[in-house]
N, C-alpha and C positions, 0 to 999 in steps of 0.2 A: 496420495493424490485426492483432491476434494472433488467428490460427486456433489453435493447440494451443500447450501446452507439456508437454513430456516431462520426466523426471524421475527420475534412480536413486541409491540411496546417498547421501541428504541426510537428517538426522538420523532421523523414526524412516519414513521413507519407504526402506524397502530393496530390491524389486524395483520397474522400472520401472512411474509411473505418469503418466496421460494425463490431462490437463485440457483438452477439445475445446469450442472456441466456434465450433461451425458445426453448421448442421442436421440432426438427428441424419438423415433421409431422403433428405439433399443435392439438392432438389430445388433451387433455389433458388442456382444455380451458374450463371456465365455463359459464355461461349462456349470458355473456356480450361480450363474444366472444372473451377475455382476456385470455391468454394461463399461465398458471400454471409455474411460474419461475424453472429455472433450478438452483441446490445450487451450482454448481460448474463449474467453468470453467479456462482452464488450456492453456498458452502459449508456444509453443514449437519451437523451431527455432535453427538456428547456430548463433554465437557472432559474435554482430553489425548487426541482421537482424531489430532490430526497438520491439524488446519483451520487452524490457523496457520504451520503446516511447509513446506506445499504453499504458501503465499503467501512465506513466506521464503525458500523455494529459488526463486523469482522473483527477489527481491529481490536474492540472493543472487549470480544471473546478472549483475544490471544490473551490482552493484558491480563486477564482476571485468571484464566487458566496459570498462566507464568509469574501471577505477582498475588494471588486471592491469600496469601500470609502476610504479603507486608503492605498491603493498601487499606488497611482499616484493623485497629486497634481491637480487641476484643469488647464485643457488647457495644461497638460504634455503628453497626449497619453495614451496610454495602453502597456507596455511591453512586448513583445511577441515571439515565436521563429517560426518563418513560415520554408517553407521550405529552407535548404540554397546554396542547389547544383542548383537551376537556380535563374536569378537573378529577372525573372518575378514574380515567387512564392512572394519576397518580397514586391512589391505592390498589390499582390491579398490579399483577407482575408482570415482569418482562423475561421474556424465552427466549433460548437461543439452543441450538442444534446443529451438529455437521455431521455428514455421513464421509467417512474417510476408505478409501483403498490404501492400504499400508502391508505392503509384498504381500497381494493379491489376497488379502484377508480385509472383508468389510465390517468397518467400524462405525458404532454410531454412536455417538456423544452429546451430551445436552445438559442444561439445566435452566431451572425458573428461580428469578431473584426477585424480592420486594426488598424496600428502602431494611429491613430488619437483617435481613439475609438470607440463605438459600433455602429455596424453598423443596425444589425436588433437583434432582441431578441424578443422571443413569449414563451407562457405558452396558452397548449390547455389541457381539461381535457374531456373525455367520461362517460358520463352518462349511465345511466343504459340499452339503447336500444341502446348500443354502437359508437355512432357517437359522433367524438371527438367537442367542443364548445373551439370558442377561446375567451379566457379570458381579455386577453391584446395581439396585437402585434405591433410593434416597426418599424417604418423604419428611422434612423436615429433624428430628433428632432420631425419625428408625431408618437402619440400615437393613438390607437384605444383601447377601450373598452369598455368591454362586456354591457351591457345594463343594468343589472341588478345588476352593481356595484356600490358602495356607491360615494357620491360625493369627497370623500377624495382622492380618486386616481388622480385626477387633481391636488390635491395640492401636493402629493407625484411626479407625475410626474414635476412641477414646481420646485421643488430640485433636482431633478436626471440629473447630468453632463452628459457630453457627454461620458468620459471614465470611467461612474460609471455605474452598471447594474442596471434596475429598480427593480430585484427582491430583491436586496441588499438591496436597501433606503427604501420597501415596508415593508421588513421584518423587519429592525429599527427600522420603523414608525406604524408597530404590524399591520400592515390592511392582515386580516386575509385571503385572496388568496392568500398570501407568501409564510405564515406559512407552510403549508404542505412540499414544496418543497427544502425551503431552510432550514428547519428541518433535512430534509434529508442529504444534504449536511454537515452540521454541525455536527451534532450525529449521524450519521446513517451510511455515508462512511470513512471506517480507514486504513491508511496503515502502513506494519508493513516491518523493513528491521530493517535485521541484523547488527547492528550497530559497536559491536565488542566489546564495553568501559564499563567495568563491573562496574567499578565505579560509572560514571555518573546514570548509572541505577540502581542501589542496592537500593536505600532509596526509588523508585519508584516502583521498584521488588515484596519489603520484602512489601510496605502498602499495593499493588493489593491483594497479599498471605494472607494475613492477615484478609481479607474481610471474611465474614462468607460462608463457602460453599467451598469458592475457593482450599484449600490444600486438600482436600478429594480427588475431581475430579483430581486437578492435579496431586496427587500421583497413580489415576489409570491409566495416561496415560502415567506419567515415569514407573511404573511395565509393562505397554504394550510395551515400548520401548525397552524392554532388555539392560535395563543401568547397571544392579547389584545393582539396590538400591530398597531396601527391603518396606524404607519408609522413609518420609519427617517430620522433626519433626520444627516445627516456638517457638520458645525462646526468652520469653523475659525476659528481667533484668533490674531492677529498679536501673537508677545512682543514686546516690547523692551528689550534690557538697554545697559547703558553700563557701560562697566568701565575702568580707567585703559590707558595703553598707556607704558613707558616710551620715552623717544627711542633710546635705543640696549639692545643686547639682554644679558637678565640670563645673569650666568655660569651653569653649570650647578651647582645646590644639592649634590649627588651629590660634587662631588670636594672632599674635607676639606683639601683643600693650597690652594685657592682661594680666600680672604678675603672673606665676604658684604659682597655692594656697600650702601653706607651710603643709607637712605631718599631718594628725589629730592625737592626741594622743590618745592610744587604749580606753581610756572611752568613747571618743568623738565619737567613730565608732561604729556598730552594726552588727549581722551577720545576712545574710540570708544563708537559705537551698534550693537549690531548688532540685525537684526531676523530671528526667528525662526518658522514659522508652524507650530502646534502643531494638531492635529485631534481630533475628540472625537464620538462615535457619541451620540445622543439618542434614546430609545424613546418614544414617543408611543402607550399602553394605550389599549383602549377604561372608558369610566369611569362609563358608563349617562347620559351626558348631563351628568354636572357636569365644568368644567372642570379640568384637574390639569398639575401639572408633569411636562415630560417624564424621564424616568430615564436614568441612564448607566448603561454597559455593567456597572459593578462591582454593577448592583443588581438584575440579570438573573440566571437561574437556571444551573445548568450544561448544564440541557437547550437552554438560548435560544443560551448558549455555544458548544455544537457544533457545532450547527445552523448559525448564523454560518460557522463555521470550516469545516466539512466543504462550508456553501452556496458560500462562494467555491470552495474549488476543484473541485466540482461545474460552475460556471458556468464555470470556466478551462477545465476540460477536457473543455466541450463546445463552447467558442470552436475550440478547437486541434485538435479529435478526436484525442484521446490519450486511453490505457488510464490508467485509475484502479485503483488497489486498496485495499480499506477491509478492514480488519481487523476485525469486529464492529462492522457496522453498527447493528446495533442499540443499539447503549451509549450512553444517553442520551435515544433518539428511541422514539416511541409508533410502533407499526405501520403506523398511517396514513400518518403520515411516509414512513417508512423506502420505505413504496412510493411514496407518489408520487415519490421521488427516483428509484427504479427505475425508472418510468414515464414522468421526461424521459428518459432513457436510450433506451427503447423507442419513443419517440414519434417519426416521423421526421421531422415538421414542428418540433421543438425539438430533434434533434442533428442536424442536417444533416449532417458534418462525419464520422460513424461513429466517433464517441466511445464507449468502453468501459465496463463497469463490473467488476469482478470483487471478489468480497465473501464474508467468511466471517458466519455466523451461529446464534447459539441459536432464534432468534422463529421460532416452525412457523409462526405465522402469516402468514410471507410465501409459503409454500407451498400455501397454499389461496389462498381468494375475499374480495379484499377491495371493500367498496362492490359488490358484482355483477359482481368480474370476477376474473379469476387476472392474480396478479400477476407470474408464473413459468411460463414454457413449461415442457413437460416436458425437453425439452436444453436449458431454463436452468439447473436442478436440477442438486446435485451429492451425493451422499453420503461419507463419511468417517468409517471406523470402525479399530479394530484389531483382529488377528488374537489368538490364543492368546499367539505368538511376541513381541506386542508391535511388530509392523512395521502400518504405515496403508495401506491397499485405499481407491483412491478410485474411484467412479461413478456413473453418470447416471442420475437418473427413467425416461428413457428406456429404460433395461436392461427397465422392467418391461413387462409387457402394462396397456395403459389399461383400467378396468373403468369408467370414467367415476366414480368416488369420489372426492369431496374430498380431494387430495393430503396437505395436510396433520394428517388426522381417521385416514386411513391410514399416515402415518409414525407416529404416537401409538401407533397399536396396535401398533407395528414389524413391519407387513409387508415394509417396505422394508429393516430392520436399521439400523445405527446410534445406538441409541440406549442411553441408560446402563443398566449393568445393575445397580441398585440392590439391594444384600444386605438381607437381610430381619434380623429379631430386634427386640430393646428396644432402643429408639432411645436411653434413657438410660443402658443398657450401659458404654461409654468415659465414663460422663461425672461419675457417683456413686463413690466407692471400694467397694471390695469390702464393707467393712462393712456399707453403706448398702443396696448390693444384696440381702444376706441376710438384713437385719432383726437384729432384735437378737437377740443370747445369749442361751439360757437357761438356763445354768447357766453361766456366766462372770461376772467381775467385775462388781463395781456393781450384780450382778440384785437388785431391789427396793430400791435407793436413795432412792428417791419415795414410798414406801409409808410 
């Protein structure tokens, strides 16, 4: 489970910032002095404040931890997007950090990259009387470690490029103080954005659904949506094709030096059957009592669409307890929604497992009281604005003093800050030409044409 992630030097996020999933009071810690993860936490800001920066410098981590072997050639640098509104930002480096709970052992992981490659990189883990042990740390080609590691890590060190991360090449090479961490990364962090292309998604859709368990639960959370769909019914149907098969095999068409072999005669050919099993999602509306046929998925809305898509892996990645990230939750979904989704999250008799959420969003409304209740602690709350400088400041509800005021009735009035600062004048301004804006001439061309 992911306690924090740190972050510097990633597009418009230029001094480090803190994204903390743990309770702002840390009461709520157990004997190792590790604070009990928070399942949710939520982004909110005006567009172009950096709420999707702070989720792609996540993302950003994964890739590198799971690809830092094959995304850059040896002696080619590290690819990177630092910050790009000063031009020093470009020669500093960029950091990155996560502190992980991974079966009640805390991990902490990091490294700093410039355009050349890495620059430092460490993994410390806390033992049971909670002082954190560093494992390995990195400062460009020296290594340190830990004492009590096997001699392999010399030889994995001795592979590891300059713009490859050691925990990459460890994990490769299975030396098992990787594993934990880059596990995590791998299987463990997901993100899910709405992509729009029903197509590409449908054979990918329909297998998820198809899984045992899966259509139950998702049918309770489309009847929780108030879609009008009564129930989900998954259909499949057995093709059969038959297609000829010659007895011996055709030359390749491709080479022109090769004389196309002359049609066989039907004794000479033989037939195969093959059988194919094809599946098909069925929506079953409520209809007021008269009977009706059920609808396929192409006749669903885009909002039924998402829903679908973002419900499976919702429901995966509460099976696995793994961190999700949703990029504007809200696109698509009505409020109510959005929260009860938040809500399996929070609920601890439906994520057993310490499944995450992390999510950026416009809807204040999931910042107050929905149905009679908040749907957002206040360190689930996140803010996201920017400076003069054009660099993203992100923080917690928590910063503020509680006056007991509907959270989100208070960000509106931006006591909290964040929100857009909309310039004022004639809205038709940019939008008339100049003529139009001054009215007509009076003593210019064509004056009393009409007359």
């Amino acid at each position: 489970m992911l306690l924090s992630f740190r972050v510097a030097n990633h597009r418009s996020l230029r001094e480090e910032q803190q994204l903390l999933l743990v309770p702002a009071d840390r009461e709520d810690a157990d004997e190792g002095g590790v604070p009990e993860p928070l399942p949710v936490a939520g982004l909110f800001g005006p567009n172009a404040s950096g709420k999707s920066n702070v989720l792609d410098a996540l993302g950003f981590m994964r890739r590198l931890v799971r690809s830092s072997m094959e995304m850059g050639e040896p002696g080619s640098g590290i690819a990177r997007d630092p910050f790009a509104l000063s031009p020093r930002c470009r020669e500093e480096p960029s950091h990155y950090a996560v502190d992980l709970l991974i079966e009640r052992v805390h991990h902490t992981y990091g490294f700093t990259i410039d355009d050349e490659g890495v620059a430092e990189e460490w993994l410390y883990w806390s033992l049971d009387d909670g002082r954190p042990t560093a494992l390995f740390e990195r400062e460009g080609d020296h290594f340190t470690f830990h004492p009590s590691l096997p001699e392999t890590v010399r030889q994995v060190q001795e592979i590891t490029d300059v713009n490859t991360l050691f925990l990459t090449v460890a994990a490769r090479t299975r030396l098992e103080i990787a594993r934990p961490v880059y596990n995590w990364f791998a299987s463990h962090c997901r993100h899910w954005r709405s992509r729009g292309g029903r197509e590409q998604d449908r054979r990918d859709l329909l297998r998820r659904i198809a899984e045992p368990g899966v259509l139950t639960r998702l049918q309770e959370l489309i009847r929780a949506a108030d879609t009008g769909i009564e129930s989900v019914e998954l259909e499949f149907e057995q093709l059969a094709f038959d297609f000829d098969v010659p007895e011996r095999p055709a030359r390749d068409p491709w080479d022109s030096n090769v004389p196309r072999m002359q049609q066989q005669s039907a004794s000479r050919r033989r037939k195969k059957k093959v059988a194919e099993e094809e599946a098909a999602l069925l929506f079953h509306h409520r209809t007021g009592g008269e009977e009706s046929q059920p609808l396929t998925i192409d006749q669903q809305s885009d909002g039924t669409w998402v829903l679908l898509a973002l419900g499976v892996e919702v429901l995966d990645v509460l099976r696995k307890g793994s961190l999700l990230v949703v990029d504007e939750l809200d696109s698509h979904l009505h409020p109510h929604l959005s929260a009860k989704i938040i809500d399996m999250f929070k609920d601890r008799g439906v994520n057993e497992r310490g499944a995450q959420l992390v999510f950026s969003s416009h809807d204040t409304a999931l910042l107050g009281w929905i149905r009679g209740g908040e749907v957002l602690d206040r360190d689930e709350a996140w803010f996201v604005e920017k400076d003069k400088e054009g660099a993203t400041r992100l923080y917690s509800l928590s910063d503020f003093r509680d006056e007991g005021e509907n959270p989100a009735l208070a960000y509106l009035t931006g006591r909290y800050g964040a929100i857009p600062e909309v310039a004022g004048g004639p809205v038709a301004a940019p939008v008339h030409p100049p003529e139009e804006q001054d009215g007509p001439e009076k003593d210019g061309p064509g004056q009393g044409l009409f007359e």
